[in-house]
N, C-alpha and C positions, 0 to 999 in steps of 0.2 A: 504494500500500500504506500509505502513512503516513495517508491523510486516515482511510482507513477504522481504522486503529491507535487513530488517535487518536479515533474517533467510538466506541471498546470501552472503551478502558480509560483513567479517573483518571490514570496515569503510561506514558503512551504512550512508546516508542521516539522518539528524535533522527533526524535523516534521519542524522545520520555513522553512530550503531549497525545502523541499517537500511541503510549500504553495507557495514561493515564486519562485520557478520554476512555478508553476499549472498556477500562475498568471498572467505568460508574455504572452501577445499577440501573438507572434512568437511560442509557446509552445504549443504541442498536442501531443495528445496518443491514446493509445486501453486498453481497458482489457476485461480479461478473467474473466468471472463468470460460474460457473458451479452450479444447483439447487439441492441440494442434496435429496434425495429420501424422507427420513425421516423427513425434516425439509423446511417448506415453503421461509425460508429466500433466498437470490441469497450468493454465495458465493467465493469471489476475488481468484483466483488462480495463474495470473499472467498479468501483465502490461508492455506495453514500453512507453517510455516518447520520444518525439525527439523535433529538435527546426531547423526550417526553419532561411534559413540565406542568402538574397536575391537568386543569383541561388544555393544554396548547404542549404544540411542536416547535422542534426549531431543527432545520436543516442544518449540519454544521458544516458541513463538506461533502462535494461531491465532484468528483475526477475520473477521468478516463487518458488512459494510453492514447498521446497524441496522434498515433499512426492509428489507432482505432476509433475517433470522434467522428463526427457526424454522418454515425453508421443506426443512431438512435438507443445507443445502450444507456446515455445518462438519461434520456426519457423512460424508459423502462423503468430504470432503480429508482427515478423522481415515483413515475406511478405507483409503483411495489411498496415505496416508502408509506406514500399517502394513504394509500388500502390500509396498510397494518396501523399509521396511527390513527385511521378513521376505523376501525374494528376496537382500539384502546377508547374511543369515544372521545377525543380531541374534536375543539370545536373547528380549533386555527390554528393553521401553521406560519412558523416566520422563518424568514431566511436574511444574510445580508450577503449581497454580490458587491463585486468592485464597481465602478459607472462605467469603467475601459472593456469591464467583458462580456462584450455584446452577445457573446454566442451565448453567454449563460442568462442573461438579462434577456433574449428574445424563448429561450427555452423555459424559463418560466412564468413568462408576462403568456408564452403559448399554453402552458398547462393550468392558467387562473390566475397565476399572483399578481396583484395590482400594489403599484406604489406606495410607501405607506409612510415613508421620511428619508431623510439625508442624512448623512457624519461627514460632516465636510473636513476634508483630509485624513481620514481614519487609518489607511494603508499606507503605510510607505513602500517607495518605490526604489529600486537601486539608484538609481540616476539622485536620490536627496530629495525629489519632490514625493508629492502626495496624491494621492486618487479616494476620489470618496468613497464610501460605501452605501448603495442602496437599499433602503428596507421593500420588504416585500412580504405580504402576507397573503395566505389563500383559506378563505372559510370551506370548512368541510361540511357537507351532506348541504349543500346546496342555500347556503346560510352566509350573510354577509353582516353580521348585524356587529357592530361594534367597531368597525371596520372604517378610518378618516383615508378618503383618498386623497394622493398629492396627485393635481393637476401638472402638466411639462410644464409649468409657467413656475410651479409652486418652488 
């Protein structure tokens, strides 16, 4: 999980945060293995991590092998995600993306989540600047209620 972490994102996860995320009770995931022809082994191609939070979710991570994206496996594990915390009876889920990653901001504004605030400079970036981070919530079982949308303007 970590190579592929760190093959997504500028400011990838530690292996300690990646055991000690694994490790909390509240904490669960999916991943993607694919068998590859030639070789008996199973092979990790992509993972989401998320963390139940009495009625709400929150996405914390989700990456895919750059030579394997936009093949639709991080929709998949977004879907698989939201099934199981829509089976724990979560109302809402939240996420926060970079504002720079479009692929991930258009793959979840695709599966429901609509804008919900800003952290203006929250990531930093190699380069010494900053990139926000957007909020994103998606109400489950077809329920929006609690729910303030930010307008593009907002």
């Amino acid at each position: 999980m970590r190579a592929i972490h760190k093959a997504s994102f500028t400011r990838p996860w530690s292996l300690e945060v990646f055991q000690a995320e694994l490790a909390k009770p509240t904490h669960s995931g999916f991943a993607l293995k694919i068998e590859p022809v030639q070789a008996p082994e199973h092979k990790l191609i992509a993972f989401i991590l998320f963390q139940l939070i009495g009625e709400e979710g929150e996405i914390l991570t989700l990456a895919t092998r750059p030579d394997q994206q936009r093949k639709g496996y991080g929709r998949t594990l977004l879907a698989q995600s939201l099934a199981a915390l829509q089976k724990a009876h979560v109302s809402r889920v939240h996420l926060e993306v970079a504002s720079s990653n479009l692929a991930a901001r258009n793959l979840y504004e695709n599966c429901g989540f609509l804008k919900t605030g800003t952290r203006k400079g929250y990531y930093p970036l190699g380069d010494g600047q900053k990139d926000d981070a957007i909020l994103m919530t998606k109400a489950l079982g077809g329920k929006a209620d609690g729910i303030s949308l930010l307008t593009s303007g907002s």
